[in-house]
C-alpha positions as CSV (number, residue, x, y, z in Angstrom):
1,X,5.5,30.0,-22.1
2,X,2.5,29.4,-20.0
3,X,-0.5,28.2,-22.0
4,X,-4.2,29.3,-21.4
5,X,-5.1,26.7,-19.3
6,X,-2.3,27.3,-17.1
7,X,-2.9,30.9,-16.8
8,X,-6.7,30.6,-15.8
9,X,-5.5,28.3,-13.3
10,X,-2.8,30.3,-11.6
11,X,-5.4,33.7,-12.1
12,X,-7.8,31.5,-10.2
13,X,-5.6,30.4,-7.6
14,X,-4.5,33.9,-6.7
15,X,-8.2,35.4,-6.6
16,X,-9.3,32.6,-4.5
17,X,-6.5,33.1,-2.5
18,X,-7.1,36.6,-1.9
19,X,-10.1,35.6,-0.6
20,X,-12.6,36.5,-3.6
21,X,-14.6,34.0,-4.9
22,X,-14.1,33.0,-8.7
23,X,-17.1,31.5,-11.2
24,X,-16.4,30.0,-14.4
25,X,-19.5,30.7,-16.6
26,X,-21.0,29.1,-19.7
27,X,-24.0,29.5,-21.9
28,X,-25.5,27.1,-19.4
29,X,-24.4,27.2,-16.2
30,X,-22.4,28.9,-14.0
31,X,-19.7,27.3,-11.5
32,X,-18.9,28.7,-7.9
33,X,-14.8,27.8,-7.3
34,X,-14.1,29.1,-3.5
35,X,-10.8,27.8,-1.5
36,X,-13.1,24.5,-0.5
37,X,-12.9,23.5,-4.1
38,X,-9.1,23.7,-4.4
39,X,-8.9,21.9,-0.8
40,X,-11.5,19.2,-1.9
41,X,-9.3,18.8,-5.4
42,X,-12.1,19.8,-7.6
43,X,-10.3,21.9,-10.2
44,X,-6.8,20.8,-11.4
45,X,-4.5,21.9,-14.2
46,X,-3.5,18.9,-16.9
47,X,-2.9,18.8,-20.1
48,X,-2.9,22.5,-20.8
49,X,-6.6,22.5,-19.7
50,X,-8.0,24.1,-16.5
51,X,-10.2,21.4,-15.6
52,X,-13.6,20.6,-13.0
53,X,-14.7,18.2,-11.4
54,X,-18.6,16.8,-13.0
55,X,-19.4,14.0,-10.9
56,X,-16.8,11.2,-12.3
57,X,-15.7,13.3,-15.5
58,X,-13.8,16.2,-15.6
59,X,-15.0,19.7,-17.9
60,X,-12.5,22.2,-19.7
61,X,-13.1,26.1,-18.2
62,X,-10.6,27.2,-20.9
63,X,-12.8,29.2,-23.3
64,X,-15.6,29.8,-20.6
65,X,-16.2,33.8,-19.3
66,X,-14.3,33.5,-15.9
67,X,-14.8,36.2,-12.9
68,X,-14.2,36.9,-9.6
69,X,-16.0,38.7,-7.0
């Protein structure tokens, strides 16, 4: 069974795949995830988190409002 992080991730993937552009949203700020920022390796998958890249750390996207466009 697939857990949440790995289902944003793969729901991701495909819209950005597709060609639509995806953003992760929070109360404050909003992150732009195009095909450049899987090529680049700025969002991964681990540890049943869909994770981003901030400067050195990494942020959880799991409970943030996530759309495509």
């Amino acid at each position: 069974m697939e857990d949440r992080g790995e289902v944003i991730y793969n729901w991701i993937k495909e819209r950005v795949d597709e060609g639509c552009t995806a953003y992760a949203t929070t109360c404050l700020r909003s992150i732009k995830i195009t095909a450049g920022t899987f090529t680049r390796g700025l969002i991964r998958y681990r540890n049943g988190h869909c994770e981003v890249a901030r400067g050195r750390h990494w942020d959880s996207i799991n409970f943030c409002k996530i759309s495509a466009i």
